[in-house]
C-alpha positions in Angstrom: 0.0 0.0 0.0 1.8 3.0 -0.7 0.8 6.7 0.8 3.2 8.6 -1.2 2.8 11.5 -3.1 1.9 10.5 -6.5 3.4 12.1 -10.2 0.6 12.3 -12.7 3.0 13.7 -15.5 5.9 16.0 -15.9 8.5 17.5 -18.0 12.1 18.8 -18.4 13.1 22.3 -18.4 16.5 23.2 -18.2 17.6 19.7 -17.7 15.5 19.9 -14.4 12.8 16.7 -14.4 9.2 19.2 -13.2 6.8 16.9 -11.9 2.7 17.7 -11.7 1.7 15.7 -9.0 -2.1 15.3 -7.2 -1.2 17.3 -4.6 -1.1 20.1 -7.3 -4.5 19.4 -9.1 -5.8 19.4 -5.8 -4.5 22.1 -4.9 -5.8 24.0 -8.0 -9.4 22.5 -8.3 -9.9 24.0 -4.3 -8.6 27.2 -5.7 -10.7 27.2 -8.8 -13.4 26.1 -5.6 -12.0 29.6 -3.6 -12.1 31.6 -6.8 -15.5 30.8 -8.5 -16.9 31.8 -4.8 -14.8 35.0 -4.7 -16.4 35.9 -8.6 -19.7 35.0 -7.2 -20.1 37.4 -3.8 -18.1 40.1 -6.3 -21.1 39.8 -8.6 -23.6 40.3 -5.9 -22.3 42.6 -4.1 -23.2 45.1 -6.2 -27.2 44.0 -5.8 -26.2 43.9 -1.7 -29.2 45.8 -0.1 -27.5 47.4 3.6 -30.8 48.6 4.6 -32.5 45.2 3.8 -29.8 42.1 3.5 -31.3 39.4 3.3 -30.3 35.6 1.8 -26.7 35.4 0.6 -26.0 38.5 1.8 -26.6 37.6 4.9 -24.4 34.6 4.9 -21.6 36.6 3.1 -21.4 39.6 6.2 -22.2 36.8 8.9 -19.0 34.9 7.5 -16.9 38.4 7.5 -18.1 39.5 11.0 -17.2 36.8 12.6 -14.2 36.0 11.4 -13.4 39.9 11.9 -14.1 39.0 15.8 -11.7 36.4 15.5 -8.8 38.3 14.5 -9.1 40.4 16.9 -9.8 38.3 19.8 -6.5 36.2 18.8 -4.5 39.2 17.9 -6.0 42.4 18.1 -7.9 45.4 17.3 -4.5 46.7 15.6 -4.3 43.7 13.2 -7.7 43.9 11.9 -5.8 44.6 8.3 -4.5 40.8 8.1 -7.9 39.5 8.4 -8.3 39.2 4.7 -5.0 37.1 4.7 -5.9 34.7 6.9 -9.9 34.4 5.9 -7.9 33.2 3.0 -5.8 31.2 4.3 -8.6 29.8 6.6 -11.0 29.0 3.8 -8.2 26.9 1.9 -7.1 25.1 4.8 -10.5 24.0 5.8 -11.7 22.9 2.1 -8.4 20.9 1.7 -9.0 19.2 5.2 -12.3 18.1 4.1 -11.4 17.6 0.5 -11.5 13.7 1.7 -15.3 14.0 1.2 -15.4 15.7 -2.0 -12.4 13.5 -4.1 -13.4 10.3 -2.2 -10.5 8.7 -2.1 -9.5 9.8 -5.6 -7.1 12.2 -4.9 -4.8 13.0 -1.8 -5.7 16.4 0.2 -3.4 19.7 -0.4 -2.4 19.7 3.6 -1.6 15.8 3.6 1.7 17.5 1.6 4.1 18.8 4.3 5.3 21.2 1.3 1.9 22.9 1.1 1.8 23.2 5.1 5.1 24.4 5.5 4.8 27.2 2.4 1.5 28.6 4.8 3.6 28.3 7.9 6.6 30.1 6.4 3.7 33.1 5.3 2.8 33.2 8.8 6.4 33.3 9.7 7.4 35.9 7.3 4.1 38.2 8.5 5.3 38.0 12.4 9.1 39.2 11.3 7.1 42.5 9.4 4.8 42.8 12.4 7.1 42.7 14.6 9.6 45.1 13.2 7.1 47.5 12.0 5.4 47.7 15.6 8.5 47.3 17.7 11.4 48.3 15.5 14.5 47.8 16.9 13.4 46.3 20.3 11.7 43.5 18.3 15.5 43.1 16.8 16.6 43.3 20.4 14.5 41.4 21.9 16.8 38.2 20.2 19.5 39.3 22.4 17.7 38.8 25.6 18.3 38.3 28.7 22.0 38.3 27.0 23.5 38.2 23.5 24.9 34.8 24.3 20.7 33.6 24.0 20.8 34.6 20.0 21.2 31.1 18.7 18.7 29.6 21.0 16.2 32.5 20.3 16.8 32.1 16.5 16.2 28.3 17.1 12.9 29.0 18.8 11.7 31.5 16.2 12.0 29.2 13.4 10.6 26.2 15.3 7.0 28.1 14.8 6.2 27.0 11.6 8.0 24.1 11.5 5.6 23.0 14.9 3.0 24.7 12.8 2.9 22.9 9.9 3.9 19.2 11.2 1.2 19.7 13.5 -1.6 20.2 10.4 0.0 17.7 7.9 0.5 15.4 10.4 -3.1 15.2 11.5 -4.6 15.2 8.5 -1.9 12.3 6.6 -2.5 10.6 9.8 -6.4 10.6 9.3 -5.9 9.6 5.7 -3.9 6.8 5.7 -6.7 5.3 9.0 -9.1 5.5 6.5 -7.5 4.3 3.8 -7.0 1.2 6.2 -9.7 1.2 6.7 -11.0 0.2 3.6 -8.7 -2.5 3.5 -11.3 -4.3 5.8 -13.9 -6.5 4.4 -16.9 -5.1 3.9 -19.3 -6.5 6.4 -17.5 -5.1 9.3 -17.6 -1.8 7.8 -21.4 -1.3 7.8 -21.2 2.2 9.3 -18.0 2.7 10.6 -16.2 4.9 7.4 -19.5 7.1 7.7 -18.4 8.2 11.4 -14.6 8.3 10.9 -15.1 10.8 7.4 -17.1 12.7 9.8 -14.6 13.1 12.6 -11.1 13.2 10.4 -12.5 15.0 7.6 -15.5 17.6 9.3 -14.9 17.7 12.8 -11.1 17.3 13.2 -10.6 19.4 9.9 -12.2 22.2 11.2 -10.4 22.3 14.7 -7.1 21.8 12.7 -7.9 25.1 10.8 -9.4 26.9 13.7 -5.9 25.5 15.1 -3.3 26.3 12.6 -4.9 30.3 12.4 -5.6 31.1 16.3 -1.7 30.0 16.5 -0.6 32.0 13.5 -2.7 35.1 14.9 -1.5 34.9 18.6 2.3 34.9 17.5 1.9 37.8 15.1 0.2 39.5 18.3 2.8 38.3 20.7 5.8 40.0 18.2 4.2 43.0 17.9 3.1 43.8 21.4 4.7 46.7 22.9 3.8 46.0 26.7 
């Protein structure tokens, strides 16, 4: 039984072999997913009623309202501007993790790649080095050096074990509820009367959702952390 990450075709450029592997039409089918939504609430927003919302557009502000109050209760009021990243990366995370249901088994969910984890760890990475200088400047460089400049390596160590522990922790959870399943099915059938119906709904609903609510709240409370001036 193999769990690796599978080559549907490729090509040479350069003299360098480029493989296009599922984890890439995956990863584009959920952005064609993300996109065709994006076209669709640009197209009615211009019908939006604010006197009178009602249907989608009810759905569409409820969706941005809360997740507004989430930002700002993980981070705060200042980082309100980030909130469009990370609805972003929210919604793609949580439509890979339950990507499970929708392929069926056909092809392997974008976050069961570490690559794909660790590219939006290193984003949330990259966004707590700006944060942090922006809001801190040079005491944010400082603040490497302490309690004395002999601590640099160890607090260089630390700072880059965040998205490492960030995205191991998401590809991790969601490879390891893959390949149960995929056991899973290895079983005959009579003893599986039922039982795939409740683990889909744990690994790939329930568990994918708190693995997204997860990988963000983290993401968020670090950014907030480097940037606090008290």
């Amino acid at each position: 039984m193999d769990f690796g990450i599978k080559s549907l075709w490729g090509f040479t450029v350069g003299g360098v072999d480029v493989w296009f592997t599922q984890t890439h039409l995956s990863t584009w089918i959920i952005m064609g997913i993300l996109i065709a939504f994006a076209v669709v609430v640009r197209i009615k927003l211009k019908k939006f009623d604010e006197r009178k919302p009602k249907g989608f557009q009810n759905v569409v502000e409820l969706m941005v309202e809360m997740f507004d109050g989430f930002v700002k209760s993980s981070a705060g009021e200042k980082f309100r501007g980030i909130g469009s990243w990370f609805f972003m990366v929210f919604a793609f995370i949580l439509i890979s993790n339950i990507s499970g249901l929708i392929f069926l088994g056909t092809l392997r969910p974008p976050t069961a790649d570490w690559s794909v984890t660790f590219a939006l760890a290193m984003s949330t990475f990259v966004i707590i080095q700006i944060m942090g200088i922006k809001h801190r400047k040079g005491n944010y460089l400082k603040s490497f050096l302490e309690p004395v400049v002999f601590f640099l390596p160890i607090n260089l160590i630390g700072e880059l074990a965040r998205p490492v522990s960030l995205s191991f922790r998401l590809f991790g959870n969601v490879l390891g509820g893959m390949i149960l399943i995929t056991l899973l099915y290895q079983l005959p059938a009579y003893i599986l009367v039922g039982i795939p119906t409740v683990l889909h709904a744990y690994f790939d609903l329930i568990a994918g959702l708190l693995q997204t609510y997860i990988f963000c709240v983290l993401s968020l409370s670090f950014i907030g952390e480097a940037a606090a001036t008290e």
